[in-house]
BALOVEX-85394 format. One record per residue (C-alpha): x, y, z; residue in one letter; residue number from 0. Coordinates in steps of 0.05 Angstrom, whole numbers, plus 5000, padded with zeros to 4 digits. Each point is the difference from the previous one (the first is absolute). Layout:
<pts>
<pt <X Y Z> 'A' NUM>
...
</pts>
This chain:
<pts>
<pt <3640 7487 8036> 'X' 0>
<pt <4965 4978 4928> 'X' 1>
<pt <4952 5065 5010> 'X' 2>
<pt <5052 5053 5016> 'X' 3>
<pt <5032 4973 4939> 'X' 4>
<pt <4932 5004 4958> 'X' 5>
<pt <4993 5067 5030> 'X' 6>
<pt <5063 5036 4979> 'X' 7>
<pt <4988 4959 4934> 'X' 8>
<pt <4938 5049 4991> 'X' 9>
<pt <5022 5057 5023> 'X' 10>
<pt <5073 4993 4953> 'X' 11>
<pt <4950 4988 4934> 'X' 12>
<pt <4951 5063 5030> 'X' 13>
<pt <5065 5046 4992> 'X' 14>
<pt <5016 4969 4938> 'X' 15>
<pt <4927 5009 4959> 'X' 16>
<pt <4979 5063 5032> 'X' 17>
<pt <5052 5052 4970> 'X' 18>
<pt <4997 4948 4934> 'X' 19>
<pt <4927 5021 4996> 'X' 20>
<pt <4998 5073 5030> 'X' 21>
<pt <5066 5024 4962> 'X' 22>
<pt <4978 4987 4924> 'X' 23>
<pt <4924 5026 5016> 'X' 24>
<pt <5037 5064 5042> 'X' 25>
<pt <5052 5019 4941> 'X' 26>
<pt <4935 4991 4952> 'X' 27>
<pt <4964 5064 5036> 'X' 28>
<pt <5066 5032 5016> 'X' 29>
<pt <5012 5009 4918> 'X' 30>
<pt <4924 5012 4994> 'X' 31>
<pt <4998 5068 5048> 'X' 32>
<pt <5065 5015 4961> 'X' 33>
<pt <4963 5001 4931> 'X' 34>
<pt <4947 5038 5034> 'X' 35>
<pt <5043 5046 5029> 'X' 36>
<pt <5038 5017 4937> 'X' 37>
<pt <4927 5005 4960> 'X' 38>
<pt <4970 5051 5049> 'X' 39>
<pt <5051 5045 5030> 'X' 40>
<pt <5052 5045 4982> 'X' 41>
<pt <5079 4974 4993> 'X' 42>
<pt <5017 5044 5065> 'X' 43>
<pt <4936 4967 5037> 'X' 44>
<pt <5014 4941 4964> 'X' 45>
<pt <5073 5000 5034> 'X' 46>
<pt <4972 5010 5074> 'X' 47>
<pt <4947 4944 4995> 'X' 48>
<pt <5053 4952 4977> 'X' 49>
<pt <5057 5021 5047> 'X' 50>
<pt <4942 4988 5054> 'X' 51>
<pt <4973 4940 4965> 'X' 52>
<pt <5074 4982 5000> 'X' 53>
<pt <5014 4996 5078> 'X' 54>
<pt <4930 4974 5016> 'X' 55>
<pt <5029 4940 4955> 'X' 56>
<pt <5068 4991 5039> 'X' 57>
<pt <4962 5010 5062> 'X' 58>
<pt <4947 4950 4980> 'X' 59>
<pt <5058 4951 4985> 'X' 60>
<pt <5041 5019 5065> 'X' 61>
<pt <4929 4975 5035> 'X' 62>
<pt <4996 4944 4972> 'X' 63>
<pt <5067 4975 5010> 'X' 64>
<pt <5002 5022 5069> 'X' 65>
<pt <4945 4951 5008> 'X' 66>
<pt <5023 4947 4970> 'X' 67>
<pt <5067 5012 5045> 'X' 68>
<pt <4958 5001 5065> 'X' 69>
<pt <4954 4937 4974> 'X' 70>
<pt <5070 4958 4982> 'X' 71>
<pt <5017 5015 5081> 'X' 72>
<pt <4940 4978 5028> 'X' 73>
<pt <5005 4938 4955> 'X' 74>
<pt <5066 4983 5031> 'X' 75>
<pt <4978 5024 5062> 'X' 76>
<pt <4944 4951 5001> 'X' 77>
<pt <5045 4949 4978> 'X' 78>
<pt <5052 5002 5056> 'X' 79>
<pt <4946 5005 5047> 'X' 80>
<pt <4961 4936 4976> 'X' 81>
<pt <5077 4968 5003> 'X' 82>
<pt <5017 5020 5074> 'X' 83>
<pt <4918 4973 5020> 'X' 84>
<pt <5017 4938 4960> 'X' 85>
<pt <5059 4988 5045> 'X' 86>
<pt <4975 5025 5058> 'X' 87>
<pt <4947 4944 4994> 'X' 88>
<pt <5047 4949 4978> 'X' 89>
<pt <5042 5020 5063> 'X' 90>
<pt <4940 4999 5044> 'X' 91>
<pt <4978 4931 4968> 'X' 92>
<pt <5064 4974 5013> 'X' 93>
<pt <5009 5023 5073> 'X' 94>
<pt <4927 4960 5008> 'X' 95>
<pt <5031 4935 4975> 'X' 96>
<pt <5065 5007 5049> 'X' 97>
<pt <4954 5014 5059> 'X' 98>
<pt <4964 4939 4985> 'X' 99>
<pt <5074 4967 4988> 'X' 100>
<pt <5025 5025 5063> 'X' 101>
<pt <4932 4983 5042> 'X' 102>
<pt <5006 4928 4974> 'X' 103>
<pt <5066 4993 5013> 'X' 104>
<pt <4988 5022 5073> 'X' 105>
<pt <4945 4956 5012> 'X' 106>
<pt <5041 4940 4974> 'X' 107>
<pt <5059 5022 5049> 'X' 108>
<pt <4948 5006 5055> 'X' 109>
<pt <4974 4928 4981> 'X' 110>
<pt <5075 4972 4996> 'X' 111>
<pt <5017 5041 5068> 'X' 112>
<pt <4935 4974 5035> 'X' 113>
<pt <5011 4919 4972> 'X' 114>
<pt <5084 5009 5025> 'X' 115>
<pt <4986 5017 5067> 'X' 116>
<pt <4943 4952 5021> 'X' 117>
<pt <5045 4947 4964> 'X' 118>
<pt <5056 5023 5060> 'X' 119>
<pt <4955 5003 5048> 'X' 120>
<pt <5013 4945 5057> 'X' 121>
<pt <4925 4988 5008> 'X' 122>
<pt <4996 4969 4933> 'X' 123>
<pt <5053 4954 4995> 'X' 124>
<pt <4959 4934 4985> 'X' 125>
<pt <4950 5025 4972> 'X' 126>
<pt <5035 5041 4938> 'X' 127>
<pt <5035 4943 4965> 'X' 128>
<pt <4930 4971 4996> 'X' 129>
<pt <4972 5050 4970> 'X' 130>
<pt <5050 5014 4948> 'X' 131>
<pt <5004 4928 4983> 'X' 132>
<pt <4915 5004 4987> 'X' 133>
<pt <5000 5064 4968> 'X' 134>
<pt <5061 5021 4959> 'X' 135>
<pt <5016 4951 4951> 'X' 136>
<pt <5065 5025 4974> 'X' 137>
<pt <5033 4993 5074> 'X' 138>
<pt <4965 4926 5005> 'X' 139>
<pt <5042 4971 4938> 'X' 140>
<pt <5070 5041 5019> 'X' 141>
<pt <4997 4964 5073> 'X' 142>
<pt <4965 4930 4975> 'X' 143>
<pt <5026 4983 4941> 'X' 144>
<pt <5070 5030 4998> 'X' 145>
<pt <5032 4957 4947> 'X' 146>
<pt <4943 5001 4950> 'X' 147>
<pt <5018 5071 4993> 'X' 148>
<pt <5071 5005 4996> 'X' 149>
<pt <4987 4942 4942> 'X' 150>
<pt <4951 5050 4969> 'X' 151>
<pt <5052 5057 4998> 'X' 152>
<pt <4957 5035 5063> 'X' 153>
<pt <4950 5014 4956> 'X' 154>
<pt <4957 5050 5042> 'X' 155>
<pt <4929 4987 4981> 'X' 156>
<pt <5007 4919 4981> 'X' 157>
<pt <4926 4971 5019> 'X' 158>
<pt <4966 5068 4984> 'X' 159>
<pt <4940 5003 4944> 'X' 160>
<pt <4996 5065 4971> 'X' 161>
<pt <4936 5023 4951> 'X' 162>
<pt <5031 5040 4950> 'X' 163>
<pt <4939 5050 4965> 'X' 164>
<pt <5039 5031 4938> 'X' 165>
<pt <4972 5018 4932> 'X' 166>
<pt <5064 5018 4963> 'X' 167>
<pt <5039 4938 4969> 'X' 168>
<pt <5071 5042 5025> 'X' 169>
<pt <4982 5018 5071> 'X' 170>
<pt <4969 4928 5012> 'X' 171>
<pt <5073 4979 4978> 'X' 172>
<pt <5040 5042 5042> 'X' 173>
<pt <4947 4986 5057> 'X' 174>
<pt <5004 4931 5000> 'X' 175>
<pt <5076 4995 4990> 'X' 176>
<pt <5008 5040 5059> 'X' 177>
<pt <4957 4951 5047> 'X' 178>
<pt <5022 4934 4969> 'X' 179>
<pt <5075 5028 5012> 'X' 180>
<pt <4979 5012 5075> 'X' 181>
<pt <4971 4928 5001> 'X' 182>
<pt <4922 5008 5003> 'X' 183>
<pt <4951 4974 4949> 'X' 184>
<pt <4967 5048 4956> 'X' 185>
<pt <4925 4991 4976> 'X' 186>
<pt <4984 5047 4947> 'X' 187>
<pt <4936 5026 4979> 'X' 188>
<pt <4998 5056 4936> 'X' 189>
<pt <4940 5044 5023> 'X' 190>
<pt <4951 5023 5058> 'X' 191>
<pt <4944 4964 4988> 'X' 192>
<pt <5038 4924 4986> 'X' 193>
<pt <5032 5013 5067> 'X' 194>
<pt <4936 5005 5038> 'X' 195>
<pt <4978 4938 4965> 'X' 196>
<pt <5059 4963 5017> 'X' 197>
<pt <5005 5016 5078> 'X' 198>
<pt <4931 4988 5003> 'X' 199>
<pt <5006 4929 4969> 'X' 200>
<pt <5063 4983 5043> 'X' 201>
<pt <4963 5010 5062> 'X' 202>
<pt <4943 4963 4986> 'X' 203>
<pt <5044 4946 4983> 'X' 204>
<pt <5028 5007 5073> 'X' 205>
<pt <4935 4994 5026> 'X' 206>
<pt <4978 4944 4961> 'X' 207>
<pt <5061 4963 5031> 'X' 208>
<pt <4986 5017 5068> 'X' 209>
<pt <5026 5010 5064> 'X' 210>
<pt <5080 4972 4987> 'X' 211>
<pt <5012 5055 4957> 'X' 212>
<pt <4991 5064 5043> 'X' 213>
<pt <5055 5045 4975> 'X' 214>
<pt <4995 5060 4947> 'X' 215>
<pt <5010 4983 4920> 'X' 216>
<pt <5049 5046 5005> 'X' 217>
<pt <5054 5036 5035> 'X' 218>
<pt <4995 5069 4967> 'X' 219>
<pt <4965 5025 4938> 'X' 220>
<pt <5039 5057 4953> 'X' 221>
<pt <4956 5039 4959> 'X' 222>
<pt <5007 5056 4946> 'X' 223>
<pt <4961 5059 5008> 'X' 224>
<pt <5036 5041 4937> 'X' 225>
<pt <4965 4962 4944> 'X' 226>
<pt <4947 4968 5037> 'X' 227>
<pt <4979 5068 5038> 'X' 228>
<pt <4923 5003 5026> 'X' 229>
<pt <4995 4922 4977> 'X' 230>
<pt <5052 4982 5048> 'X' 231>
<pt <4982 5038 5068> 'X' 232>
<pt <4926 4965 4978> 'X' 233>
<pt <5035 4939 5003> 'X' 234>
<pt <5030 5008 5059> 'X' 235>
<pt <4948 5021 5042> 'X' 236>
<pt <4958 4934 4963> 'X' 237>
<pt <5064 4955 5027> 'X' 238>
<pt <5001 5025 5066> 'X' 239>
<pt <4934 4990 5011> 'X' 240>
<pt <5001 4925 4968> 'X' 241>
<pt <5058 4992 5047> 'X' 242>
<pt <4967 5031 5071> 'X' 243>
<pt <4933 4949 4976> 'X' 244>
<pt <5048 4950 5017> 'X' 245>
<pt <5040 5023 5048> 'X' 246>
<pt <5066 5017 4969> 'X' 247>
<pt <5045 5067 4998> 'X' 248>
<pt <5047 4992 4951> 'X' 249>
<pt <5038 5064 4994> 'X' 250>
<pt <4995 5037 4925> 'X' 251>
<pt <5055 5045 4971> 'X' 252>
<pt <4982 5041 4948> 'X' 253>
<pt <5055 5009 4945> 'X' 254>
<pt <5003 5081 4968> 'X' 255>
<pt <5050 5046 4969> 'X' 256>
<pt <4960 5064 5026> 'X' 257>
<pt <4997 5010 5074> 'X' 258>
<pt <4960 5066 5014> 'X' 259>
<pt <4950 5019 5044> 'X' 260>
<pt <4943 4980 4955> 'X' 261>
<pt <5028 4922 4984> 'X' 262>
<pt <5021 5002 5080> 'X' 263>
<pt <4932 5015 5019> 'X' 264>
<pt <4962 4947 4950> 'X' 265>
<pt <5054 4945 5026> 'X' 266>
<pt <4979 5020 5070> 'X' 267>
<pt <4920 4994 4990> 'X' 268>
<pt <5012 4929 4959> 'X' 269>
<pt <5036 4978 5070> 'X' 270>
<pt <5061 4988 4966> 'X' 271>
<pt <5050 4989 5046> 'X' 272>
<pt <5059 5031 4961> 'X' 273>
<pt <5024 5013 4937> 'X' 274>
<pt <5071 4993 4956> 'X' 275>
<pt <5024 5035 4946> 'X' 276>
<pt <5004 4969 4930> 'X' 277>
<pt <5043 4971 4973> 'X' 278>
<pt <4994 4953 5064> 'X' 279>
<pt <5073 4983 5037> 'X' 280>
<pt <5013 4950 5042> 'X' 281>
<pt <5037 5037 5061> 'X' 282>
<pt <4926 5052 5007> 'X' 283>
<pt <4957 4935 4991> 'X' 284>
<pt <5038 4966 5061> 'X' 285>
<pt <5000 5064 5036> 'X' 286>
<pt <4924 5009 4988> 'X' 287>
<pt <4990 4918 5022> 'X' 288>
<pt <5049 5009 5063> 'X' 289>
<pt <4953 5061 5019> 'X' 290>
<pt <4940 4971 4986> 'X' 291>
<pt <5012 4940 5039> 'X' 292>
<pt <5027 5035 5068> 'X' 293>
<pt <4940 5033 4985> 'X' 294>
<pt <4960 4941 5006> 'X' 295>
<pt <5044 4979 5060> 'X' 296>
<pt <4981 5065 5039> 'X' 297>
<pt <4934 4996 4993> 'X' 298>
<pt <5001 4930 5029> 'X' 299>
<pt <5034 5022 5055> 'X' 300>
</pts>
């Protein structure tokens, strides 16, 4: 939109400084071939010439405003034009980002759909409640330890670890008030590169310790990718791979206030495995969680 803007800019100060320049220079000769007419020729020659010189002026000037008139239109012209292509792209944009929406959303159903019905199913009826107990953590501690929770105020994600990757003093904050509130702990690192450091250094701590200690450093890892941009789909393509060397999937959420087609697609080839809008709040982080984890539960299954 900046260049249709520029454009119109240029051709506004072309309409302006061409007559400012021709007009002076054209009224110039126009008194000049009426000295020389007046020198040379008789008064009832003289008469004629200038009557003629006359309507060649107002015709001259009728020309010249005519196009002006006509180069004013196309300017607006132009102008509603780039408008209604502007919008037209921001509709089509926006029509792209809804597909995607509305293609996630059915997959998710699909998953949910697919997980309800083998749970009903009669030829499972052992082996389900095993499975759930090994694999989804959040239905181990309602059904284990009851009480603990109701003397926690049902906090939802009590025993979770979540690696917070934030830059900005605010949204760190607002991030990690959200998760403590929700009753996980929050590790924080400021930028890209300390974060690759860090998960790096926590799991070759792990493996230092050895064998008793087989379970992830974390639960989930949050990071921004508004501030941090290239730095932190580098990152998290460095953290998955740390985390496959030792045989971990943790999942990784990226945190953004844009969602088009562009930051969907860069989320998508990091293997990101969703992302929330900024500021973060808690009902879409425990929505993203429950998904993630029936997630993990179908594929198990």
């Amino acid at each position: 939109m900046t260049r249709h803007v520029c454009f119109c800019l240029v051709l506004s100060l072309t309409m302006l400084l061409v007559p400012a320049v021709l007009i002076p220079l054209w009224v110039k000769k126009v008194k000049s071939i009426e000295s020389d007419i007046k020198v040379y020729v008789s008064n009832q020659e003289e008469k004629a010439l200038l009557s003629e010189l006359h309507r060649a002026i107002e015709f001259g000037f009728i020309l010249a405003i005519a196009l002006m008139v006509s180069l004013a239109i196309s300017i607006v012209i132009y102008v509603r034009l780039a408008i209604r292509r502007e919008k037209r792209e921001m509709s089509l944009s926006t029509e792209l980002v809804n597909e995607a929406a509305r293609q996630l959303n059915e997959r998710t159903i699909h998953e949910f759909d697919v997980y309800h019905q083998q749970q009903n199913e009669e030829t499972f009826p052992h082996e389900l409640p095993e499975l759930v107990d090994a694999y989804h953590p959040r239905q181990r501690d309602v059904s284990v330890d009851v009480i603990e929770l109701h003397s926690t105020e049902n906090l939802p994600l009590k025993g979770k670890k979540i690696l917070l990757i934030e830059d900005d003093a605010t949204s760190v904050t607002i991030s990690q008030r959200v998760i403590t509130s929700l009753g996980a702990v929050t590790c924080i690192c400021r930028n890209a590169r300390e974060s690759v450091n860090y998960v790096s250094r926590i799991l070759s701590e792990q493996r230092d310790v050895g064998p008793s200690t087989p379970s992830p450093p974390f639960d989930f890892i949050l990071i921004d990718c508004e501030k941090l941009k290239t730095s932190a789909f580098a990152a998290t393509v460095c953290i998955r791979k740390d985390l496959s060397h030792y045989g971990f999937r943790i999942p990784i959420m990226a945190l953004t206030v844009h969602s088009n087609m562009e930051v969907i697609a860069k989320i998508s080839d990091a293997e990101m495995d969703y992302y929330l809008p900024k500021p973060l709040k808690p009902d879409l982080l425990l929505e993203a969680i429950d998904y993630m984890e029936y997630r993990k539960l179908f594929r198990r299954l």
